[in-house]
N, C-alpha and C positions, 0 to 999 in steps of 0.2 A: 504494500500500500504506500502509498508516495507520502502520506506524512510520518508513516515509520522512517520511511528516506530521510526527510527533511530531517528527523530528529536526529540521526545518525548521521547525518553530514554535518550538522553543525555541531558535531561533536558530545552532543548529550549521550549518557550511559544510564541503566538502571542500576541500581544499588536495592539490595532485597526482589520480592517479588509477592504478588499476591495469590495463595496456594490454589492451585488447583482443583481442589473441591471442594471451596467456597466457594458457595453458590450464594450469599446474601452476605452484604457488610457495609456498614459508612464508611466512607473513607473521606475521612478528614486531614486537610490541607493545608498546612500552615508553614511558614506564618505568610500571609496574604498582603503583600508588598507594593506590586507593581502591577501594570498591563501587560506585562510579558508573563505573567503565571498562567493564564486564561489559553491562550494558543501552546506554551507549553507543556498545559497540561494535557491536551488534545493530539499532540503529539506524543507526547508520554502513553499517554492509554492505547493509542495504535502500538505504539512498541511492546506496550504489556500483554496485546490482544487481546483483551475480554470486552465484550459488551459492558460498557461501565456507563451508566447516566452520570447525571448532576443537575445541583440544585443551583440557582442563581437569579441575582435583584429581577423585580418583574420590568423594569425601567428596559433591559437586556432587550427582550421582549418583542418591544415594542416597532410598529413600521417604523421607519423603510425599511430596517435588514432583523427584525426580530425574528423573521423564518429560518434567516440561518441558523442562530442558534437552539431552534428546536429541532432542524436537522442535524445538529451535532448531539442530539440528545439532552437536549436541558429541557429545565418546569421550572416553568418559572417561580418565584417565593415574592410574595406582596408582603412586603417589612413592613408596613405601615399598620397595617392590623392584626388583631388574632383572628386566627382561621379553624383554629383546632389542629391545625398543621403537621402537631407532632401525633397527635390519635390518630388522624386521617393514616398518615405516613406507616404508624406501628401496623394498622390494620391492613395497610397494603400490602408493608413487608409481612405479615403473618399468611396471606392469602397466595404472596408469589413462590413460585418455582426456586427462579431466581430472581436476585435483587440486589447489584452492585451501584450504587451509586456515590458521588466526590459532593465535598461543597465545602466552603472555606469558614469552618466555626468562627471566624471574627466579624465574617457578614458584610466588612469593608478593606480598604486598602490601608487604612488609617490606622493608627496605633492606638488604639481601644486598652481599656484596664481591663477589662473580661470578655472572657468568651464568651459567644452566644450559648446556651445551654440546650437547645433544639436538637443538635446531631448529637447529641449523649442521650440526651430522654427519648429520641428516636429509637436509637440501636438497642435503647433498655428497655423499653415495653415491649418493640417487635423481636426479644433475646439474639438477636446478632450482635458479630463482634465490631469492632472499631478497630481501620486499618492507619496511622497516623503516617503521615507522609509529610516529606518535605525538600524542597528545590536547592539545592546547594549551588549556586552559580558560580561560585568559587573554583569549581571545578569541573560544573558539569553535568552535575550527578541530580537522578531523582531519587531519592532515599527510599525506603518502603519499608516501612517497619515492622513489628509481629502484632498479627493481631490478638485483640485482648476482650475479653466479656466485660462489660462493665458491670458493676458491685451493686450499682442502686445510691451510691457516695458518692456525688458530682467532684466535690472537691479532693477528697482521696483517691481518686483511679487519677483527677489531674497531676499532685504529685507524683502519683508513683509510677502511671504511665507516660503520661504529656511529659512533664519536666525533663526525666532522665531523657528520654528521646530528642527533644528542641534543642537541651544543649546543645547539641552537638550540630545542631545545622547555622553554617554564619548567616551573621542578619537575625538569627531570631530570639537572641540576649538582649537586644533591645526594644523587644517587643514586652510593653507594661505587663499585658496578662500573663508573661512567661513567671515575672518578679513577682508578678500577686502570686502564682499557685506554687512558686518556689520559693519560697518563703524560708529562710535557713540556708540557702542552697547556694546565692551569691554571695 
């Protein structure tokens, strides 16, 4: 596929991989920095080959080119109100076969104190794991991490799965919500 290409000629590599009979998981994206995450993640997931959706702003959406991005598999997310979004969501993941989808828990490009809590109470009503990924441009690399069930403890899977994980990707120590949920750790 030509954007496997594209990923591999400008040098990008995977780092981990998301197993094979995982058939349902969030994959959560961080930290969400730039307009360069968006097409590299679309690149990245032809390189991973699975069918992976994603969630993203409804603004995305919108005419003149909001059809592209439902051809690249997105749904759109209206942030302005509640939807029930994340029951909606549990229920579908309970109902699907499979159900891979990406979306960036900060919700912006911005340096936010907290994560949105959505893709955690997501993957926890619908009991799928959470795959934490992250863009290393440093070198290249799309990270992919292991995935992990979450506890029903928003704040405690963030230390003890997000934290250790983010360290390690540059760019995302200065990301505020890294320092809230690592609390002791810088």
């Amino acid at each position: 596929m030509i954007l496997r290409f594209i990923f591999r000629l400008f040098g990008w590599q995977l780092a981990g991989q998301v197993p094979d009979d995982l058939k349902k998981a969030v994959i959560a994206v961080c930290p969400h920095s730039t307009w360069k995450d968006f097409p590299l993640g679309i690149c990245a997931r032809a390189a991973i080959n699975r069918k992976i959706g994603y969630l993203g702003k409804a603004e995305l959406f919108k005419p003149p080119f909001g059809f592209i991005f439902r051809l690249l598999g997105g749904t759109p997310v209206e942030r302005s109100n509640k939807h029930n979004m994340v029951d909606n969501y549990a229920k579908a993941i309970k109902n699907a076969d499979e159900m891979l989808f990406a979306l960036a828990p900060e919700g912006t490009r911005k340096n936010v104190d907290k994560l949105r809590t959505g893709f955690y109470f997501m993957a926890n009503a619908g009991e799928i794991p959470i795959i934490p990924v992250g863009f290393d441009f440093s070198v290249k690399k799309v990270i992919i991490g292991e995935p992990f069930i979450t506890s029903g403890d928003f704040e405690k899977d963030m230390q003890k799965y997000f934290v250790p994980f983010f360290t390690k990707i540059p760019g995302a120590r200065e990301k505020k919500w890294l320092i809230n949920y690592g609390k002791g750790i810088f």
